[in-house]
FIKOL-46658 format. One line per 4 residues: number of its first residue (from 1); for each residue x, y, z of C-alpha. Coordinates in steps of 0.1 Angstrom, whole numbers. Layout:
NUM	X,Y,Z; ... $
***
This chain:
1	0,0,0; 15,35,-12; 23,52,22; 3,86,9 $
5	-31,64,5; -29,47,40; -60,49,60; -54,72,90 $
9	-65,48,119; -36,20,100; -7,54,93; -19,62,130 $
13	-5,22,141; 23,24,117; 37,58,134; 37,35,168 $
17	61,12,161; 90,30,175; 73,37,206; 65,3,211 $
21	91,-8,200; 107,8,232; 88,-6,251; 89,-40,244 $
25	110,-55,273; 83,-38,297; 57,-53,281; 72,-85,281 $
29	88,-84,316; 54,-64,332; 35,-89,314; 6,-64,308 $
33	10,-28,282; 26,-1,299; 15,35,305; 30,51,275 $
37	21,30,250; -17,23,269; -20,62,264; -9,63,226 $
41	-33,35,217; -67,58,233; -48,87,220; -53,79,183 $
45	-81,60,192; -68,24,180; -89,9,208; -123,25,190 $
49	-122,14,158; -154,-10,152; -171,8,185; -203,23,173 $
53	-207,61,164; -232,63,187; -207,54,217; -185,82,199 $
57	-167,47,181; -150,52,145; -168,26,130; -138,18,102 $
61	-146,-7,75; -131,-41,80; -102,-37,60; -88,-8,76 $
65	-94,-27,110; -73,-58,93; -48,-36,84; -39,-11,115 $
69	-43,-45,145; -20,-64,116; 5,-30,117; 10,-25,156 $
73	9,-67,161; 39,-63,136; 55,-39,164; 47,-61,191 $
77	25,-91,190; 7,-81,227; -1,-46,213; -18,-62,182 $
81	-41,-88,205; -47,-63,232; -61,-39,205; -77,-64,187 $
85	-100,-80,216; -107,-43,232; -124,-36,194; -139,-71,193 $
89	-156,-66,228; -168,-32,216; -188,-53,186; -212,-58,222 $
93	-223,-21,223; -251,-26,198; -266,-55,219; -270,-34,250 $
97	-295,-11,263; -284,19,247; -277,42,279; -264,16,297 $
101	-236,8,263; -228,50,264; -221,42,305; -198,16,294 $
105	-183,22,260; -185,62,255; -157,73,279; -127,81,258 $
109	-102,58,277; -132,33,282; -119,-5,274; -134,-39,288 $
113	-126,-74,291; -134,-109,294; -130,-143,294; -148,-171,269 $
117	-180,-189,277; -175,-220,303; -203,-235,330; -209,-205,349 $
121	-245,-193,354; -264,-162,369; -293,-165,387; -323,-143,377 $
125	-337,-120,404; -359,-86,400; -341,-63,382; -311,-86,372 $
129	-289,-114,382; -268,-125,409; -237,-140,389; -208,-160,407 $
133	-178,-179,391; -144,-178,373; -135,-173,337; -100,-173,325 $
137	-84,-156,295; -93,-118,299; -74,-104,275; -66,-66,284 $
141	-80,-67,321; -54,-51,339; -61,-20,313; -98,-19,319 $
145	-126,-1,335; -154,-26,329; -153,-66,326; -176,-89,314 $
149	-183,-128,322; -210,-151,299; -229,-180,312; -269,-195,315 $
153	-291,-181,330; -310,-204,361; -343,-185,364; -363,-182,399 $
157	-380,-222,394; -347,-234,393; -346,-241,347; -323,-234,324 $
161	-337,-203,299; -338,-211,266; -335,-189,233; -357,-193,202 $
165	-341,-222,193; -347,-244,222; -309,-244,239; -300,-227,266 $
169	-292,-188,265; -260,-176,270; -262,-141,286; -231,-117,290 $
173	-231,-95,321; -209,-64,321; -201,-48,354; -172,-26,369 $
177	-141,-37,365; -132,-33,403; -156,-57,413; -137,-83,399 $
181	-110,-104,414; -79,-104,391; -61,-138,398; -25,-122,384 $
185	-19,-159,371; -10,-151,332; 26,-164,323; 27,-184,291 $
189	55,-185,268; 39,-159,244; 15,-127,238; 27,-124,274 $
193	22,-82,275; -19,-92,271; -25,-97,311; -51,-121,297 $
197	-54,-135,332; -84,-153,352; -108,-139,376; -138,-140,397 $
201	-169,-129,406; -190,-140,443; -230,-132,442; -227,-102,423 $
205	-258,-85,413; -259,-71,373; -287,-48,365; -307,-63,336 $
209	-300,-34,314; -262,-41,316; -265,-77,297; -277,-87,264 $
213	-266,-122,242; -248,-123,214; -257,-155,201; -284,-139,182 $
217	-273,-113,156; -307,-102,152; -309,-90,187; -286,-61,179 $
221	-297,-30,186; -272,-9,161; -278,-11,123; -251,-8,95 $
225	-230,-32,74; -206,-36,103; -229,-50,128; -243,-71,101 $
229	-214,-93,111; -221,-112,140; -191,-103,170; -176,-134,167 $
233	-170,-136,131; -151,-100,132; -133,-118,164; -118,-141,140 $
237	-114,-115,119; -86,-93,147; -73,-132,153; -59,-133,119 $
241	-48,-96,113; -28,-98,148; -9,-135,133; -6,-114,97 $
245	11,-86,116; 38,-114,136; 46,-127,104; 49,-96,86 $
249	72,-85,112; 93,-116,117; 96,-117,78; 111,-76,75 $
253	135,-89,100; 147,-121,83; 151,-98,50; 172,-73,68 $
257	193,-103,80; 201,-112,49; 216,-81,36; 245,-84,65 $
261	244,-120,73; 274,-144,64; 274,-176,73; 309,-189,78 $
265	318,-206,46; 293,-190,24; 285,-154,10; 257,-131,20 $
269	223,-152,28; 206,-124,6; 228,-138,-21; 215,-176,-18 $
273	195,-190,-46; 175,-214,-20; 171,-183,3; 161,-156,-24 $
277	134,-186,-39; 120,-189,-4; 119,-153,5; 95,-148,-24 $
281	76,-176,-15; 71,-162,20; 62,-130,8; 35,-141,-18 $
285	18,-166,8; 15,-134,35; 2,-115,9; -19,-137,-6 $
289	-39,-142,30; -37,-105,39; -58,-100,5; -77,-127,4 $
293	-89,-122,38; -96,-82,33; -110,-90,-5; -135,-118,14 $
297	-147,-97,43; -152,-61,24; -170,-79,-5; -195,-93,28 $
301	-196,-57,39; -203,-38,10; -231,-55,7; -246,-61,38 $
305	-279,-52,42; -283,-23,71; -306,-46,95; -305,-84,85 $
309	-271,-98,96; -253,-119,71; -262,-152,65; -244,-186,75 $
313	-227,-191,35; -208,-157,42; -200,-163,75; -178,-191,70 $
317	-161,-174,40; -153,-150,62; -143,-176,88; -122,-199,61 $
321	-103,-163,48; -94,-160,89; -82,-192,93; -63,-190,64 $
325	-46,-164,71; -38,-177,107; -22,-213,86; -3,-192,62 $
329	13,-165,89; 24,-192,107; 39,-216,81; 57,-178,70 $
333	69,-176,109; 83,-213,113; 105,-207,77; 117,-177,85 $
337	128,-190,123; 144,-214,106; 163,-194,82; 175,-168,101 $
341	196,-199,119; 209,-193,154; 201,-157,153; 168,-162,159 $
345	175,-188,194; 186,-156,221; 159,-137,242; 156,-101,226 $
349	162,-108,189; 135,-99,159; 127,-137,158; 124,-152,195 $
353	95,-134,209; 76,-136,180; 80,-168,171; 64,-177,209 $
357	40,-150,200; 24,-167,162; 30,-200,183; 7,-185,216 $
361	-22,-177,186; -20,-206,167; -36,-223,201; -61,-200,203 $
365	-98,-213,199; -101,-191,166; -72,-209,150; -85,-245,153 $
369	-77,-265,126; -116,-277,132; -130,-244,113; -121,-263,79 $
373	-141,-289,82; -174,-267,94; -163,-242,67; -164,-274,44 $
377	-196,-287,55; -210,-250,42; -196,-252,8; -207,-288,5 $
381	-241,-278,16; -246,-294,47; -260,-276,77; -224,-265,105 $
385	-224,-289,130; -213,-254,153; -226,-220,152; -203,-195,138 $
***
């Protein structure tokens, strides 16, 4: 992309990358984003992108999304996810009440967190829930002002509540961040700046205007091609763009390698046949995903319709074009560890850190090698056997 015709929010990640860049030990030693680089990301607003105007959100199209979380996770893979999920949680806004999403979502500096579905139930009362339990995985919580938990709902006769289609509703419940216990138990060998930690909650009461479900894309409250994608299709969506942005940046630093690099015996790496053949293979399978996946999911928005959400057939193209991109940005990664040889094996190199980091996402949920064969049962015509 010619540097004049950048989008501003992906020229506003781009300028970042020094800054974070500096602060990369802290992030990874602190194991959460530091001040300075916490403040740059509300500052240009990276945390707002697919927040709803009406929350005073940006609302970008999905391509410029894909492309500024794929610029700052190619400064630091932590930065990438942390901004990723903070914009994929903000996808929630339009199922709320709308005062009660401007309470939590139209503060400036406002960012929230949670952790994926599990057993966990609230309890319905008058006026809300009592909610206890543990989730793990909050991506971003030790940055945030609210937090969120999901789980069924037991209602006053003791049963399960059930949606429309006969299984039981999963409710999300948003509440003040302080009234959560933060269990500081995050250290994995990589994305270790996301503080993506567990915590709890003990008979805490949620006001019914502070929960919604997002199971249901026809609950939402916001119209517009962008929230005609259900949350957890654009979630897989900032998945991929954050393991595009890894690779992208383990790949720049491989090809400045090369130019100085001398193996003892042989000339320059840069000037190896094998090396120079590979390199261009690298670069055309990145790019080939990055497109593919932007080409898939603005063709899907363009011509969304402003109130019906997309259907099931463009959901998993969006969903195979994610994946995709997740396979390809780590079969770039592992090469280019390889190549760059024992400069890639000490703590602090252009290499190490992200080679845990495309290694930490490639176990995430969204890159489960399981989305093929639902994606396949689509194209084949078969009903998914899962709900995308």
């Amino acid at each position: 992309m010619n540097e004049l015709s950048l989008p501003s929010h992906v020229a506003r990640a781009r300028d970042l990358a020094g800054l974070i860049a500096a602060q990369a030990d802290v992030i990874e030693r602190s194991r959460r984003l530091p001040a300075p680089v916490l403040e740059a990301l509300h500052e240009t607003r990276l945390f707002r992108m697919l927040y709803p105007r009406s929350v005073d959100g940006d609302e970008v199209e999905p391509a410029v999304y894909i492309d500024a979380v794929g610029e700052l996770a190619r400064a630091d893979g932590s930065v990438g996810w942390c901004a990723s999920i903070a914009n994929s949680i903000g996808l929630f806004a339009p199922y709320l009440d709308p005062e009660a999403a401007r309470t939590v979502f139209s503060n400036p500096r406002a960012t929230c967190a949670w952790g994926p579905p599990n057993d966990c139930r609230g309890v319905a009362i008058p006026g809300g829930y009592r909610v206890t339990g543990r989730w793990d995985f909050a991506s971003g919580c030790r940055h945030s002002n609210w937090m969120g938990a999901h789980g069924m709902v037991v209602e006053p006769d003791g049963s399960l509540r059930l949606n429309r289609s006969g299984r039981p509703t999963v409710l999300t419940w948003l509440f003040p961040a302080e009234q959560a216990t933060l269990l500081d138990n995050w250290d994995p060998i990589g994305l270790r700046g996301t503080a993506s930690e567990s915590y709890t909650v003990e008979n805490l009461f949620v006001p019914e205007e502070f929960t919604g479900t997002r199971e249901d894309p026809t609950l939402r409250r916001e119209s517009g091609p962008l929230y005609a994608f259900p949350q957890q299709t654009l979630y897989s969506v900032g998945i991929a763009s954050v393991a595009l942005g890894i690779a992208r940046g383990m790949l720049d630093a491989f090809l400045e390698l090369a130019l100085r690099k001398t193996p003892r015996g042989t000339g320059r790496l840069a000037d190896n046949a094998v090396i120079q053949a590979e390199v261009a293979r690298a670069e055309a399978k990145l790019g080939a995903a990055r497109y593919y996946l932007i080409d898939i999911v603005t063709e899907i928005y363009r011509r969304a319709l402003p109130a019906a959400p997309i259907d099931v057939p463009d959901r998993a193209r969006a969903r195979l074009a994610g994946s995709n991109a997740i396979s390809a940005s780590a079969e770039v990664a592992d090469w280019t560890y390889k190549a760059a040889g024992v400069d890639a094996i000490f703590p602090g190199s252009p290499f190490e850190r992200r080679f845990r980091d495309i290694h930490t996402v490639s176990q995430q949920i969204q890159s489960r090698d399981a989305h093929y064969e639902t994606v396949g049962q689509v194209l084949l015509g078969n009903p998914p056997e899962v709900f995308f």
